[in-house]
NUTI-773956 format. One record per residue (C-alpha): chain; x, y, z; residue number from 1. Coordinates in steps of 0.001 Angstrom, whole numbers, plus 524288, in hexadecimal, padded with zeros to 5 digits. Each point is the difference from the previous one (the first is absolute). Example, Ala and Ser with C-alpha at 12.3 -4.5 7.8 and 13.67 -1.06 7.14 Angstrom:
2
<atom chain="A" u="8300C" v="7EE6C" w="81E78" resi="1"/>
<atom chain="A" u="8055A" v="80D70" w="7FD6C" resi="2"/>
// end
This chain:
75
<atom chain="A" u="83316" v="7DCCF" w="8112A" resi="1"/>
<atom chain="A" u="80432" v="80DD0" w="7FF81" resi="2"/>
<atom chain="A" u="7FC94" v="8083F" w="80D2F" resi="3"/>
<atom chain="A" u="7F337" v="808C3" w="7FC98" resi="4"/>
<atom chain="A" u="80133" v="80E03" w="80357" resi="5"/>
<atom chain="A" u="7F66F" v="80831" w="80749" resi="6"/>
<atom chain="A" u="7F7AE" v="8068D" w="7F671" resi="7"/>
<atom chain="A" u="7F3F0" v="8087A" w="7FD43" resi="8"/>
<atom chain="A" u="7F3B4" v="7F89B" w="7F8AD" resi="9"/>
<atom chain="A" u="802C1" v="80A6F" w="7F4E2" resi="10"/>
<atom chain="A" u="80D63" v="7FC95" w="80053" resi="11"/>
<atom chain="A" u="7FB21" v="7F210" w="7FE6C" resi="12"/>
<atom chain="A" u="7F640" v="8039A" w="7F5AE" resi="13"/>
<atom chain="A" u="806F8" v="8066F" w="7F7DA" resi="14"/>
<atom chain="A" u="80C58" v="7F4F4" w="800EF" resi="15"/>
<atom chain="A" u="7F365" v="7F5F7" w="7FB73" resi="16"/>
<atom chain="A" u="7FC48" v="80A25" w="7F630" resi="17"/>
<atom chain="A" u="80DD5" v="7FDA8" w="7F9D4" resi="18"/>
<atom chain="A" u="7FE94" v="7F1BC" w="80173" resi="19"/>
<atom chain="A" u="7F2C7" v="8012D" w="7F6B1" resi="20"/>
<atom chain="A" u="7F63C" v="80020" w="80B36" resi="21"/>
<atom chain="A" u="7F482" v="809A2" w="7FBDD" resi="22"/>
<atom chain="A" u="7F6E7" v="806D3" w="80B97" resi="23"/>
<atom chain="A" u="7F1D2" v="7F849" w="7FDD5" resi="24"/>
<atom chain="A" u="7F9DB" v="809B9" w="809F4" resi="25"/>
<atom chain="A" u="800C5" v="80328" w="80F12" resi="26"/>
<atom chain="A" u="7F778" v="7FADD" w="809F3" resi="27"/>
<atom chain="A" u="80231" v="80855" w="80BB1" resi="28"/>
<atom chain="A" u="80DBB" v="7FFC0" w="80499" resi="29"/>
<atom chain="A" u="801D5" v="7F3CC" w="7F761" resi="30"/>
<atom chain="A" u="805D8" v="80381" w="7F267" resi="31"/>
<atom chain="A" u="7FC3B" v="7F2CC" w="7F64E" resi="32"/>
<atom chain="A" u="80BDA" v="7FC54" w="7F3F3" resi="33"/>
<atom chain="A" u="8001A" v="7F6B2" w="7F797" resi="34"/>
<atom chain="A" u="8083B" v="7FC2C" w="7F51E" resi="35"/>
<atom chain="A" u="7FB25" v="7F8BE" w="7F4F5" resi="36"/>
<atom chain="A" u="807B5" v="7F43C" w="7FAB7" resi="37"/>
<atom chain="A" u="7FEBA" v="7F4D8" w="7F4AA" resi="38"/>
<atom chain="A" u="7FCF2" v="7F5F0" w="80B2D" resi="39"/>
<atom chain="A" u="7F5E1" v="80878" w="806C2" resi="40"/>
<atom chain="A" u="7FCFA" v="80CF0" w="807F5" resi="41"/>
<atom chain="A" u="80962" v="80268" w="80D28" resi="42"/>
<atom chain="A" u="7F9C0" v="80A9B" w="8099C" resi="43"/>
<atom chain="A" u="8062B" v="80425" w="80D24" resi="44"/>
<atom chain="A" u="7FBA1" v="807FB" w="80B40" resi="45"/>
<atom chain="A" u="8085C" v="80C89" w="80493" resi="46"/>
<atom chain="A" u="7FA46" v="8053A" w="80D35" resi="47"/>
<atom chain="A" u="80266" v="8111A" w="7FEAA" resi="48"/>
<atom chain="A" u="80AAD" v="8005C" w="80B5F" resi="49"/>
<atom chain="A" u="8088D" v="80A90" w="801AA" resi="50"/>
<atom chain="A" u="8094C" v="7F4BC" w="8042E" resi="51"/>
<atom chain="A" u="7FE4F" v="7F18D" w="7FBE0" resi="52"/>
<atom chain="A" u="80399" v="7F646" w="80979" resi="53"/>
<atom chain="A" u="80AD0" v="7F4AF" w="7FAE1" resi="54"/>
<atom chain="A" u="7F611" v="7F6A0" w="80084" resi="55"/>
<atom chain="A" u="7F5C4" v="8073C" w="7FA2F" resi="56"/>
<atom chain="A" u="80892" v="80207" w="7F3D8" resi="57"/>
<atom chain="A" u="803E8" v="7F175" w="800C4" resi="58"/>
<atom chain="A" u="7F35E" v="7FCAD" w="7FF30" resi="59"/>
<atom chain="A" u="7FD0B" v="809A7" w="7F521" resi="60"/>
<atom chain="A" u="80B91" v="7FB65" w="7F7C4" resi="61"/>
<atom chain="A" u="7FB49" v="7F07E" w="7FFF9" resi="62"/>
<atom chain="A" u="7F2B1" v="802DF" w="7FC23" resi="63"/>
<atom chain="A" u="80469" v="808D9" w="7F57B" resi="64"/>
<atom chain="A" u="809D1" v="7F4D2" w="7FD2B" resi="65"/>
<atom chain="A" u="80C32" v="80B23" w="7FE8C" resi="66"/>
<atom chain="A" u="80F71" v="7F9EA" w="80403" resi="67"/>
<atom chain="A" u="8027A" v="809B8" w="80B48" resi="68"/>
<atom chain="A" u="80C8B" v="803B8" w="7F810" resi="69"/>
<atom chain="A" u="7F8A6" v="803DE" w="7F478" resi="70"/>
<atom chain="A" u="7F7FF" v="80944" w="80845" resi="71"/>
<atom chain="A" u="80A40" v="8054E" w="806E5" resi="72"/>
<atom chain="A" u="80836" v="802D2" w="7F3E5" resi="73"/>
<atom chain="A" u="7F260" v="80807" w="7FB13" resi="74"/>
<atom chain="A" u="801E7" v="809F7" w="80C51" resi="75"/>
// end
């Protein structure tokens, strides 16, 4: 697993964005994606941080289901 770098949630976004992810809406300080697929619909959380914690964007990458090298290459 490649090291995640400390990043902005538009940073993140917008890597996601690249990835297919489209912005449902924003609840808050909690922006909503989801990416529709042939075996069904995958939605993640991204909390509006001016920093995201490594764990936070862990957590963010295995519930959008992304490699963290994939992401990373889409920064």
């Amino acid at each position: 697993m490649s090291k995640l770098p400390r990043i902005s949630s538009r940073e993140a976004i917008r890597a996601l964005e690249k990835l297919g992810f489209e912005k449902v809406r924003q609840t808050g300080s909690h922006v909503i994606l989801q990416l529709k697929t042939e075996a069904g619909t995958i939605g993640c959380v991204v909390p509006a941080h001016s920093e995201l914690k490594i764990g936070t964007l862990s957590g963010i990458l295995k519930q959008a289901n992304v490699d963290s090298q994939d992401f990373i290459d889409q920064l």
